[in-house]
C-alpha positions in Angstrom: 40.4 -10.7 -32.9 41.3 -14.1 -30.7 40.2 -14.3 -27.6 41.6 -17.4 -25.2 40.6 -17.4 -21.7 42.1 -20.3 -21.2 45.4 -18.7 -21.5 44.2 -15.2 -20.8 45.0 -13.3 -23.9 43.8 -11.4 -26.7 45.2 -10.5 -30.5 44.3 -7.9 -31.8 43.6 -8.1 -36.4 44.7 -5.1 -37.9 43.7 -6.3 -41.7 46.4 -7.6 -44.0 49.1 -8.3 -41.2 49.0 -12.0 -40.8 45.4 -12.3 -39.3 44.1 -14.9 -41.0 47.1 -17.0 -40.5 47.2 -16.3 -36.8 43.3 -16.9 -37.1 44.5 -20.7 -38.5 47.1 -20.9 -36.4 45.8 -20.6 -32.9 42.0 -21.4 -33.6 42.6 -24.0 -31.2 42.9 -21.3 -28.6 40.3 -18.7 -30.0 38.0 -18.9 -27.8 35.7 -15.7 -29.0 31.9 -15.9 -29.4 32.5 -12.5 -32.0 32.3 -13.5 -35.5 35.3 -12.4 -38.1 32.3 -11.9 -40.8 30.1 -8.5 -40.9 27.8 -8.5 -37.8 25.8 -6.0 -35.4 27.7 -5.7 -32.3 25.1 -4.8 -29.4 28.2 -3.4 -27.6 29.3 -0.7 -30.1 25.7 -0.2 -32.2 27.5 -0.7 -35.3 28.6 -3.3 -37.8 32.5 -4.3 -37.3 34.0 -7.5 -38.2 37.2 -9.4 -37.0 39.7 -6.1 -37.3 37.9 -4.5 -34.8 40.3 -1.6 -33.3 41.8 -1.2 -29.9 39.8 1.6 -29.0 36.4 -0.6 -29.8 37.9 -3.3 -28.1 38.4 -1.3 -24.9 34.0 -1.0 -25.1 33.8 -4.5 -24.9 33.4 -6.5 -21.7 36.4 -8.5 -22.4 38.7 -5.2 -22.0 38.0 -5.1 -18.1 39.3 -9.1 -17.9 42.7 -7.9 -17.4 44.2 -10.4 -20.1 47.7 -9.8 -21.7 46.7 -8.0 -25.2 49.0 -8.1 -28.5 48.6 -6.9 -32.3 51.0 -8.0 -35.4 51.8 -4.5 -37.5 53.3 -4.3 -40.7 54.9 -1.6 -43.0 52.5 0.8 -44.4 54.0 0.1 -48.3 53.4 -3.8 -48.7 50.0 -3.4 -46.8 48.5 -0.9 -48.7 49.1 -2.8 -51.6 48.1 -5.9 -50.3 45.0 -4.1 -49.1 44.0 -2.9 -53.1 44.5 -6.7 -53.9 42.0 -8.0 -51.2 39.6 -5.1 -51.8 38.9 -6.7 -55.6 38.8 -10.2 -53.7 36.2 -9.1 -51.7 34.2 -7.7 -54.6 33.9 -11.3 -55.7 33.1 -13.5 -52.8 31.8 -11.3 -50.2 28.2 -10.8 -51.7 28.1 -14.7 -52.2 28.5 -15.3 -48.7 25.5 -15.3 -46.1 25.1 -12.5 -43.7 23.6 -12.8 -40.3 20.9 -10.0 -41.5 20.0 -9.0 -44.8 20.3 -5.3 -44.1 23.8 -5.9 -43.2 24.3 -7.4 -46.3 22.9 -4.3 -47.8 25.2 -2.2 -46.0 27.7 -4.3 -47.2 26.9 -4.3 -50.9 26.6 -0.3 -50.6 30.4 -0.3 -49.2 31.5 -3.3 -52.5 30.1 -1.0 -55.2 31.8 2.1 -53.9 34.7 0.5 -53.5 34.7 -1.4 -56.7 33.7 2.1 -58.2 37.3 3.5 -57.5 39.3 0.6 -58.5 37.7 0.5 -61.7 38.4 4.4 -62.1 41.8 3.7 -61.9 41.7 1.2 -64.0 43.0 -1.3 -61.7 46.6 0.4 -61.3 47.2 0.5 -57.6 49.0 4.0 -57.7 46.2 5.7 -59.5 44.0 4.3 -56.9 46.0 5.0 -53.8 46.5 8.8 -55.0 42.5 9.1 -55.7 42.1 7.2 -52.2 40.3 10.1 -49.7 41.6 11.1 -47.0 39.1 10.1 -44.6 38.8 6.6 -45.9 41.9 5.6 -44.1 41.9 7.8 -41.1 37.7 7.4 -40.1 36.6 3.8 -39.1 33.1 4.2 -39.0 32.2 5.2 -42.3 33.7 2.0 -44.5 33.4 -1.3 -42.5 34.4 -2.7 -45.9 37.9 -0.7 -46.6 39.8 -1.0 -43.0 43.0 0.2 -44.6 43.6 2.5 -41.3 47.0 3.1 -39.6 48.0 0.1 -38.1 48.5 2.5 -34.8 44.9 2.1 -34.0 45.3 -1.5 -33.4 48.1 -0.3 -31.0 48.2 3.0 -29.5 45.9 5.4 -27.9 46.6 9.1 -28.3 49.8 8.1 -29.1 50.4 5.7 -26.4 51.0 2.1 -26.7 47.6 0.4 -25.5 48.8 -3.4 -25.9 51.0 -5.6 -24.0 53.0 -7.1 -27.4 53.5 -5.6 -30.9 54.9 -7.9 -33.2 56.2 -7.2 -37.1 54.8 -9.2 -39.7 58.4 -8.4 -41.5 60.0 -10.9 -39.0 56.6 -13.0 -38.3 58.4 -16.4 -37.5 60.2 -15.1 -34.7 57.8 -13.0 -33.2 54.8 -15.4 -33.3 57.2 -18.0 -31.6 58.0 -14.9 -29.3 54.0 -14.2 -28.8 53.5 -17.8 -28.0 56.2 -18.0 -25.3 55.0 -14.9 -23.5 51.1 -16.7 -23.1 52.4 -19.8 -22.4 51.0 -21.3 -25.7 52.5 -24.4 -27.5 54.1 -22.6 -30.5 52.1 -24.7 -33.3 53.4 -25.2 -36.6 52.4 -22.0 -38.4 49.4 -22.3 -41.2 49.8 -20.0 -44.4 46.7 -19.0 -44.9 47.6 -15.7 -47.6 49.6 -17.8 -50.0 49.3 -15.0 -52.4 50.8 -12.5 -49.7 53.5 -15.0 -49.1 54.7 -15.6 -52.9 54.4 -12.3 -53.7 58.0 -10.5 -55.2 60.8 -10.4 -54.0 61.4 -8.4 -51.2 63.0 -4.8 -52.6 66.1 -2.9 -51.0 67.5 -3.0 -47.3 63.9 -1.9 -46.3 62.6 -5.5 -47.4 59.9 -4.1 -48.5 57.9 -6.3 -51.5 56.0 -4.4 -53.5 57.7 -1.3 -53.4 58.9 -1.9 -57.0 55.3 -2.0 -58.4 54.7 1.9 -56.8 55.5 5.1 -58.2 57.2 8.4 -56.4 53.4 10.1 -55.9 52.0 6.9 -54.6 54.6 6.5 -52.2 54.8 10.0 -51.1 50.9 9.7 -50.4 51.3 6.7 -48.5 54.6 8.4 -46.3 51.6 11.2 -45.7 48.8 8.9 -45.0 50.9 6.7 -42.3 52.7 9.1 -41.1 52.3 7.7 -37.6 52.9 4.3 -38.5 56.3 4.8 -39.5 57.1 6.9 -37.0 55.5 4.6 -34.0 57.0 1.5 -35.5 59.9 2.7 -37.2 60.1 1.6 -40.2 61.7 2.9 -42.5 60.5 5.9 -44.8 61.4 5.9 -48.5 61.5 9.2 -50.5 
């Protein structure tokens, strides 16, 4: 989450559409005293991180400011596979880092081994993960700070009603940053890659342009088509079968 007072807005970091790149981008903007890492936050009484959701945003003091709010969204395919990769990057730098208390970094740890636990049970084959994947770890926020692979829609909408002022589509990120920057009234900087891997991924498959569609079999996307329902219906993109 950025927060510029300054300029009077607020993006919103659904994980694995372009945050960390808007993060480089416009840290000369972000203006937040929230840390991206795992921390206690003494307005929600739980530990959240950067991707915090639009509904916990709304209990923070910063919702009553009145500044113009935005989110980036992405289709549900490429970031659900770009959400196993970062899960097994996590499992490898996050315990190395240091927390702000150790009981967070328990808590943390807890949430590595479970997750590490499923990847290795599929042997590290996104589709057998995805279709072992429970229900409830996608669709409930509280219970896995560590796996925030929820429907971009929360980032978004309320109830089904759009909740921010700008939704951009990390499918046509260019244009809609430069978009994003000209509504705030922001310089439009040069913008930093910072997901390289994301970036140089495949090649983008079909008229859907979707890029790692190709590496996913007809189960796995049918259970994705289930689990972001929503998403492709909110943001319309488009559903394969």
């Amino acid at each position: 989450m950025i927060i510029s007072h300054a300029y009077k807005f607020v993006l919103l970091s659904p994980w694995k559409t372009a945050s960390s790149t808007c993060h480089a981008t416009l840290s000369i903007y972000d203006e937040s005293h929230y840390l991206r890492f795992f921390y206690f936050n003494k307005y929600l009484n739980r530990v959240v991180h950067q991707h915090v959701t639009l509904a916990e945003y709304l209990s923070l003091p910063e919702s009553r400011l009145g500044y113009f709010t935005a989110a980036f969204v992405r289709n549900p395919y490429d970031r659900a596979y770009s959400g196993f990769l970062q899960l097994q990057d996590d499992i490898a730098i996050q315990p190395k880092i240091v927390f702000e208390h150790s009981w967070i970094k328990d808590l943390v740890k807890a949430q590595i081994v479970e997750n590490q636990k499923r990847i290795i049970e599929a042997e590290y084959d996104f589709n057998k993960w995805i279709l072992a994947l429970p229900e409830y770890e996608v669709l409930e926020v509280g219970r896995n700070t560590n796996m925030p692979l929820h429907p971009a829609n929360y980032w978004t909408h309320l109830d089904g009603k759009q909740g921010v002022d700008f939704i951009g589509k990390v499918e046509h990120f260019d244009f809609d940053f430069r978009h994003f920057c000209n509504i705030t009234g922001i310089d439009a900087p040069n913008i930093k890659s910072a997901n390289v891997r994301d970036e140089n991924g495949p090649a983008p498959t079909g008229r859907s342009g979707y890029k790692y569609l190709s590496k996913m079999s007809s189960p796995a996307i049918g259970r994705i088509n289930e689990l972001f329902k929503t998403d492709f219906e909110l943001f319309g993109y488009e559903v394969v079968t």
